[in-house]
VOGU-3710 file (C-alpha; in Angstrom, 3 decimals, decimal comma):
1> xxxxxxxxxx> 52,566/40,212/-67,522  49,088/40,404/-68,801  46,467/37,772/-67,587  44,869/35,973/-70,145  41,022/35,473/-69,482  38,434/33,867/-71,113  34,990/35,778/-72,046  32,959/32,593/-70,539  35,198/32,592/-67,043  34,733/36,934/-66,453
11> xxxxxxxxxx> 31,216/36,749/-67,102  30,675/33,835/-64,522  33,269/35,350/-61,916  31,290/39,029/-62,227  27,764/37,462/-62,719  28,336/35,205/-59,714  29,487/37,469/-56,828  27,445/40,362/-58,147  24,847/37,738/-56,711  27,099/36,992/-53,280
21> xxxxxxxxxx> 28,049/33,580/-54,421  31,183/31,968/-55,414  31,876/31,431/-59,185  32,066/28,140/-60,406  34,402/28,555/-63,120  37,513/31,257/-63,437  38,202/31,221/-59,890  42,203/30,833/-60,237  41,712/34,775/-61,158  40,679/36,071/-57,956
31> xxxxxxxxxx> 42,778/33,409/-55,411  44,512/35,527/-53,283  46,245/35,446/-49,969  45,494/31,456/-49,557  48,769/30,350/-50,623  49,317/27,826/-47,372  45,522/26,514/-47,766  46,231/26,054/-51,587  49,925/24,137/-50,623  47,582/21,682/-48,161
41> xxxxxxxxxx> 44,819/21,017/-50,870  47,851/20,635/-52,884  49,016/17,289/-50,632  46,076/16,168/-49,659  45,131/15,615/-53,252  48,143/13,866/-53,861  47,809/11,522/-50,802  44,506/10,336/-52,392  45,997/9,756/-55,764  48,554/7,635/-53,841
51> xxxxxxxxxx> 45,627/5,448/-52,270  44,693/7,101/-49,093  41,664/8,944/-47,877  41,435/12,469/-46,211  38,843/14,391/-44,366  39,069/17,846/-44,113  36,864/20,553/-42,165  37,004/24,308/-43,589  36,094/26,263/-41,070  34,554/30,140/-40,913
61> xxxxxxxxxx> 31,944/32,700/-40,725  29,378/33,835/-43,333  31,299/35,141/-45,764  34,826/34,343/-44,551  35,711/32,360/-47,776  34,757/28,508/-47,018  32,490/28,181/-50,387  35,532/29,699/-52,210  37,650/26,859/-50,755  35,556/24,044/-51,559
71> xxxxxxxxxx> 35,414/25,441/-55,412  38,945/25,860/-55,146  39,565/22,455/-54,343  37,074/21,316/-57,445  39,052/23,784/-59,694  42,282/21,899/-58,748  41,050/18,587/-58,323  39,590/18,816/-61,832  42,626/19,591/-63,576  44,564/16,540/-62,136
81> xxxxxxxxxx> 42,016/14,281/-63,172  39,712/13,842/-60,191  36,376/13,136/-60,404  34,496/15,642/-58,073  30,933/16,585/-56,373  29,730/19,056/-55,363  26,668/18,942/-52,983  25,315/21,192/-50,006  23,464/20,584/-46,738  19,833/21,652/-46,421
91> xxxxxxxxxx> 16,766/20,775/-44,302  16,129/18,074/-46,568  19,446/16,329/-46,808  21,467/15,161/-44,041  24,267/12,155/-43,597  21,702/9,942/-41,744  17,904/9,535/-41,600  15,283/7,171/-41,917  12,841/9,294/-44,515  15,282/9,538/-47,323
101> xxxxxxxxxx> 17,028/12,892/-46,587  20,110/11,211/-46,768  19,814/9,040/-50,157  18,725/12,938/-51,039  22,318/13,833/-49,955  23,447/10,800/-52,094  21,302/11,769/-55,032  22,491/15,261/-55,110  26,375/14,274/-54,838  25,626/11,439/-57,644
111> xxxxxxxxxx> 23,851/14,402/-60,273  26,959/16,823/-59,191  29,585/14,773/-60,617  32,173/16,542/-63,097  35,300/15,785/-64,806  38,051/17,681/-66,475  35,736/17,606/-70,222  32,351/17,977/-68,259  33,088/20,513/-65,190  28,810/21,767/-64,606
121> xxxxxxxxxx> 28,063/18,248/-63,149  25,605/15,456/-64,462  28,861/13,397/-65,844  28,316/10,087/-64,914  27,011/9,339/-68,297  29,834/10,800/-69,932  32,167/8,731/-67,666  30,255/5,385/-68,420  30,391/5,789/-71,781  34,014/6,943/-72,041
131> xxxxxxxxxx> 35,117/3,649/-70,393  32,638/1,545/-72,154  34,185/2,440/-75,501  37,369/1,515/-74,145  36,171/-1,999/-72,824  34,788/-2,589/-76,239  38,143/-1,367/-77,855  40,218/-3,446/-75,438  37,856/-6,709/-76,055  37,646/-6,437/-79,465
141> xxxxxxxxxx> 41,600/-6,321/-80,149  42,427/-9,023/-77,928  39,502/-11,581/-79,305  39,949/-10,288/-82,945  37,180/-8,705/-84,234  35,752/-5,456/-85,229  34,029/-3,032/-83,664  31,365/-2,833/-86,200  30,686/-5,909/-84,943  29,864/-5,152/-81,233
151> xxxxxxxxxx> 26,565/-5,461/-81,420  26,860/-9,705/-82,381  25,554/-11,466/-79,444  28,609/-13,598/-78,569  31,009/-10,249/-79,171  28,627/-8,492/-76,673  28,489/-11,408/-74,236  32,262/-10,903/-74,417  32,221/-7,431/-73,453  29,598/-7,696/-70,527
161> xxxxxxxxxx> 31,729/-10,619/-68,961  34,989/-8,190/-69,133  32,964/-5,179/-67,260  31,366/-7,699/-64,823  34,837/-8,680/-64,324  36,208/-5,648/-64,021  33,936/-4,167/-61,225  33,893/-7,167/-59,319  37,143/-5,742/-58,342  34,667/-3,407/-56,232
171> xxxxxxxxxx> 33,955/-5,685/-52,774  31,691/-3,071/-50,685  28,226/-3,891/-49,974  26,220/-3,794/-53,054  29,171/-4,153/-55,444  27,913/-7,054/-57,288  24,777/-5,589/-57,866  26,660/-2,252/-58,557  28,379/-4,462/-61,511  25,292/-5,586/-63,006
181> xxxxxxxxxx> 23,730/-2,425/-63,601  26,645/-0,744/-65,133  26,614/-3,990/-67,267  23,471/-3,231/-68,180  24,100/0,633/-69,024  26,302/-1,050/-71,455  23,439/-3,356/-72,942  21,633/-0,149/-73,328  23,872/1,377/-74,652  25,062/-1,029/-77,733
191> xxxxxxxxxx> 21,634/-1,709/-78,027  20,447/1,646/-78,443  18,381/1,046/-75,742  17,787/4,171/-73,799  15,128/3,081/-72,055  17,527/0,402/-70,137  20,219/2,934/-70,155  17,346/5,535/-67,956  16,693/2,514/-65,448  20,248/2,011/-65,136
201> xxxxxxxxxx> 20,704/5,587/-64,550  17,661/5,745/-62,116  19,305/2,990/-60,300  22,613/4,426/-59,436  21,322/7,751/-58,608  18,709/6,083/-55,685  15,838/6,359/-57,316  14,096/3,717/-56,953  11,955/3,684/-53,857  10,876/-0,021/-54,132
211> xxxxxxxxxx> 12,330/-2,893/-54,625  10,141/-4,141/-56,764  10,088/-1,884/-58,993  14,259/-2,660/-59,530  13,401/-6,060/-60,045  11,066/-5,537/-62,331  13,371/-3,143/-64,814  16,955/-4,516/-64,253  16,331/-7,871/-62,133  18,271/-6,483/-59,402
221> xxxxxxxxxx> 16,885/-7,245/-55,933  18,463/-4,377/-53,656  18,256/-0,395/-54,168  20,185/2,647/-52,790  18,801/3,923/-49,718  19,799/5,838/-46,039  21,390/2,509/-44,936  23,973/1,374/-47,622  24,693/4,874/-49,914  27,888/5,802/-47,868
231> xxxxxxxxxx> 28,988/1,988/-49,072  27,994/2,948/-52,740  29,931/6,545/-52,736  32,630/3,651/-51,676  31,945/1,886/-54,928  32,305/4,577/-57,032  35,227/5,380/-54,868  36,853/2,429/-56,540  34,844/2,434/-59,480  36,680/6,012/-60,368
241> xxxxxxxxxx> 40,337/4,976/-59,616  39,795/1,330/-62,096  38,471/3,975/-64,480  42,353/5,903/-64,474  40,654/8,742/-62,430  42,622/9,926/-59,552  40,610/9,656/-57,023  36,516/11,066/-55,759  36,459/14,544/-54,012  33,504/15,308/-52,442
251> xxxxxxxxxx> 32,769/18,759/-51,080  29,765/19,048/-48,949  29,021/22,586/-48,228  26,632/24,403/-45,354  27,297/22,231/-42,707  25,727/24,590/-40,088  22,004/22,658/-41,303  22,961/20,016/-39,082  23,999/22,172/-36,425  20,566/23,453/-36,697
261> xxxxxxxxxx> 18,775/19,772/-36,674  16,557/20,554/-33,575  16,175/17,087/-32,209  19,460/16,116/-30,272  19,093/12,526/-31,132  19,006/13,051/-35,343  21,665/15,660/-34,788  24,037/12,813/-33,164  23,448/10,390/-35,296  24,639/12,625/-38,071
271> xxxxxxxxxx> 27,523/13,389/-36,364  28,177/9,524/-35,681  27,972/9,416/-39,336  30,828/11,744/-39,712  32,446/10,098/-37,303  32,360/6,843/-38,848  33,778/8,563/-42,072  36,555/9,966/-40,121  37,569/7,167/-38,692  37,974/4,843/-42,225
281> xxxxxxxxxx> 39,547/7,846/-43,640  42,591/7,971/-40,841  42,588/4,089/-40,404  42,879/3,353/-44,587  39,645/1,347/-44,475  38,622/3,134/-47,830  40,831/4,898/-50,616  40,877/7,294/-52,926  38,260/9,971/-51,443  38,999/13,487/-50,591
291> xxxxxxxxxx> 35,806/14,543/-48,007  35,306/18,019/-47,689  33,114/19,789/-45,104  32,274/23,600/-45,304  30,471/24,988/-42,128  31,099/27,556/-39,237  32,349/28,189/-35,696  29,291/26,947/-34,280  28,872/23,908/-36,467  32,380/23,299/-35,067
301> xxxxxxxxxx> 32,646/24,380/-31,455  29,567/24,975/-30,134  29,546/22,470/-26,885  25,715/21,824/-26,928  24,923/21,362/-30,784  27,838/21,098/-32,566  30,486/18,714/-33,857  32,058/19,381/-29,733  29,320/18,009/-28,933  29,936/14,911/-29,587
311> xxxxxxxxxx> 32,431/13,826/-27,293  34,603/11,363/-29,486  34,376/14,008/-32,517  35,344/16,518/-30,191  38,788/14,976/-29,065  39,789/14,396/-32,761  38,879/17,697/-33,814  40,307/20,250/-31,429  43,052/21,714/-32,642  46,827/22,173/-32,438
321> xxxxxxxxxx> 47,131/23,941/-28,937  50,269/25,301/-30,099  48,695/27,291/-32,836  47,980/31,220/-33,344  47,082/33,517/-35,821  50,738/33,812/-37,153  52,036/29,746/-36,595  49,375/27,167/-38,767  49,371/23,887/-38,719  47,423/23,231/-42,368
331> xxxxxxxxxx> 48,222/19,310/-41,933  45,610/19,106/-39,276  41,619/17,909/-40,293  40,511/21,462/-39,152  41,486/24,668/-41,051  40,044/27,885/-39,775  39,976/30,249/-42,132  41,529/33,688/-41,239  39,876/36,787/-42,449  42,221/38,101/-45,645
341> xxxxxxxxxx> 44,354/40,727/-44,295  43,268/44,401/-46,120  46,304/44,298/-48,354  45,349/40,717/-49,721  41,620/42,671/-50,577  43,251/45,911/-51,801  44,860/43,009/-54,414  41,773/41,081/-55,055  39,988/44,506/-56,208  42,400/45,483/-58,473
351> xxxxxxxxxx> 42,210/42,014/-60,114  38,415/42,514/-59,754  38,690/45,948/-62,132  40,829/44,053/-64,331  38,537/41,245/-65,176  35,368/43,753/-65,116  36,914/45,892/-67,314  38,027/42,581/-69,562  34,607/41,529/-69,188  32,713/44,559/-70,306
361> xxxxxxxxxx> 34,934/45,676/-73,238  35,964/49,012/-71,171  38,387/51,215/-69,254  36,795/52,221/-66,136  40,103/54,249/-64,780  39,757/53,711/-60,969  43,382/54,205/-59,761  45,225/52,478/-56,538  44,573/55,362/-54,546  40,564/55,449/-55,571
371> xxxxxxxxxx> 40,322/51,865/-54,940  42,021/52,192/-51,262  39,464/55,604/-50,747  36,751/52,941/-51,425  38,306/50,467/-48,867  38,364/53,496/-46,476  35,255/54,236/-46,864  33,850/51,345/-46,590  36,224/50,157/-43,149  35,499/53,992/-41,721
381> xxxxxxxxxx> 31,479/53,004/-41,076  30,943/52,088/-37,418  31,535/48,804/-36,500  32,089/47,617/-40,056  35,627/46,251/-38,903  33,853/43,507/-36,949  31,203/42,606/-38,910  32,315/42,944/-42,627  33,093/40,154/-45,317  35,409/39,498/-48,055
391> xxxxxxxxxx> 32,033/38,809/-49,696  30,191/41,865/-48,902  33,238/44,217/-50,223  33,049/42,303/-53,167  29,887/43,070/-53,772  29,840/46,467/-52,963  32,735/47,351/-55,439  31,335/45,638/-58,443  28,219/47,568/-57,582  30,072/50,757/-57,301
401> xxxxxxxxxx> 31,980/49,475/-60,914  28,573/48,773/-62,401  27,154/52,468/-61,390  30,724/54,211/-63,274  30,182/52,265/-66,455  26,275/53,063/-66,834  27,260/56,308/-65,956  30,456/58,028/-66,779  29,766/61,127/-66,082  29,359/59,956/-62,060
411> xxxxxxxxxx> 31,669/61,088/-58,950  33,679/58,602/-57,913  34,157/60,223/-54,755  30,125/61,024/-54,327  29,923/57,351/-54,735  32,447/56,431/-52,027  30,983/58,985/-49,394  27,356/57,239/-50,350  28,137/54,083/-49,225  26,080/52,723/-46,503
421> xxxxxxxxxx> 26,371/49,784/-44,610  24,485/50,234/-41,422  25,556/47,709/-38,391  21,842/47,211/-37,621  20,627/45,642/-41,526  24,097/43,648/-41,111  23,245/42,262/-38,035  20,048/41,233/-38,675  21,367/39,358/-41,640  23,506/37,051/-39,691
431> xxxxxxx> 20,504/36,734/-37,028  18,843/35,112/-39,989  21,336/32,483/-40,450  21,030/31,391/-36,580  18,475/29,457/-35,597  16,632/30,635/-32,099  16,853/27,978/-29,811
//
């Protein structure tokens, strides 16, 4: 049977790991060999639709797949009607801090929002306005009058007292004032006010800096900041599910940047903060979120920086001593991911010629036994067994696609017997991504 792609999805899935990156849409194409991990996103989703939280750590080398997971999961989650962000770790964003790196966290995971209609992020606007129309809607049939006539004062007093209503529902720090502004979003918007509707905006995204400034455009004494934004992803936490959403996936990618915090006493109090989110996840102290962290070995199990570092993470995160390559336990918090076998590749590049040839409008005839020559060729170079990637295969075979179709007249087997991939350039590209301590 014939896969059906669309022209928008093969262009991002090429375009994307030409570049060494994961694709943000289309990725269903090229899942392979991650039918247990896709089972256990499978439940865990459906425990948070049912009301309870998870926490999940994906755990690998550069390359091993843990960025393909996390878009995976927003793939999935999208189509059942979570809402879902989408945010990584840097230098300048971290759980905790006192200088704003972590509202910056916040910030970034608030702007990343997507939903099933708006999957490239910055939907919060688009999910305001969606339930606004159906307060107004609601309001308006059960006080008998129309919607043309919204915009009367004592219709749209009607309207703010049902949303104030509604997300009082929401009881975490800040919810009250988390009521008010959407309430005034809604002002905004009946208004035609999109001035109010910005400061609103600005508002829920932390960016206000000073109080004062809050007061001044939406009479609200308090702002987002480092303290109290974990208690406002908690809002929105419940904020989503009244709104008939699922639940709120969050997938925080690059973990290793607070593996490489160099002060030992910002590092732990990042990990405290994970922690702390681990701990109301398993005891049901909030619902509905699906928390997601991408990051590797050492951001895992190294004893002096990373998450084993931390004594009381370290006990709740080692895993299943009973475990080997060939028994998983994928209902544990910690999934390491296991290199895909060659077979599992050898199928991922045939889909790969499939969707490049889809993509491109063309035929470029490389047969099952050219395509295993290339894996050959590429597994034959000294010491490429140990330090190869799903990734960098990838890359190397759309490359090798790319050179056929610009050039037809080309040797396939020239090309396979050119490929180089010397151990030292390799290793010096992981060196990069340690830090030298």
């Amino acid at each position: 049977m014939t896969t059906t792609y669309k022209p928008k999805e093969t262009s991002a899935i090429i375009n994307a790991l030409s570049g060494g990156v994961v694709p943000s849409i289309g990725i269903q194409h090229i899942t392979v060999g991650r039918s247990k991990e896709v089972e256990a996103i499978m439940k865990s989703l459906s425990d948070v639709e049912s009301g309870n939280s998870v926490v999940r750590f994906w755990i690998g080398d550069f390359g091993s797949g843990k960025s393909f997971i996390l878009n995976l999961i927003k793939n999935v989650a999208l189509k059942k009607n979570f809402v879902v962000a989408m945010a990584d770790f840097t230098p300048e964003t971290r759980l905790y801090s006192s200088d704003r790196k972590a509202v910056a966290m916040y910030t970034k995971i608030i702007d990343s929002l997507s939903i099933q209609v708006k999957q490239e992020g910055n939907a919060l606007p688009t999910i305001l306005e969606k339930w606004i129309e159906k307060v107004m809607v609601d309001v308006a049939e059960k006080n008998n009058f129309s919607l043309s006539d919204v915009k009367i004062e004592k219709n749209r007093i009607l309207i703010e007292n049902e949303i104030i209503r509604i997300t009082n529902e929401i009881s975490e720090i800040g919810g009250y004032d988390f009521g008010i502004v959407i309430s005034k979003y809604f002002s905004g918007y009946i208004t035609e006010n999109s001035i109010l509707m910005k400061y609103a905006l600005r508002w829920l995204r932390a960016e206000y800096t000073a109080k004062t400034d809050a007061r001044i455009d939406l009479g609200i004494r308090e702002i987002i900041n480092d303290s109290n934004y974990y208690d406002m992803l908690k809002n929105f936490s419940k904020f989503f599910k009244i709104l008939g959403y699922s639940g709120f996936v969050i997938n925080l990618d690059e973990a290793v940047n607070l593996y490489k915090i160099s002060q030992s006493e910002m590092r732990n109090k990042n990990y405290e903060k994970i922690l702390a989110i681990y701990n109301d996840c398993l005891q049901g102290k909030i619902s509905g979120i699906f928390l997601n962290f991408g990051g590797t070995q050492d951001f895992l199990m190294n004893e002096r920086r990373g998450l084993y570092s931390y004594q009381a993470l370290k006990t709740r995160l080692e895993g299943n001593k009973f475990e080997t390559n060939e028994l998983r336990d994928y209902s544990q918090p910690v999934l390491k991911l296991i290199p895909l076998t060659h077979d599992e590749i050898f199928v991922l590049l045939t889909k790969l010629k499939e969707i490049y040839n889809f993509n491109y409008q063309i035929n470029i005839d490389l047969t099952n036994e050219e395509i295993r020559k290339f894996m050959e060729s590429i597994w034959n170079k000294l010491g490429s067994e140990e330090l190869l990637t799903p990734r960098e295969v990838i890359k190397e075979f759309i490359n090798i696609m790319s050179i056929i179709r610009q050039n037809p007249s080309t040797s396939k087997e020239a090309l396979f017997q050119q490929i180089e991939l010397e151990k030292a350039e390799i290793l010096d590209e992981k060196i990069d991504n340690i830090e030298i301590i």
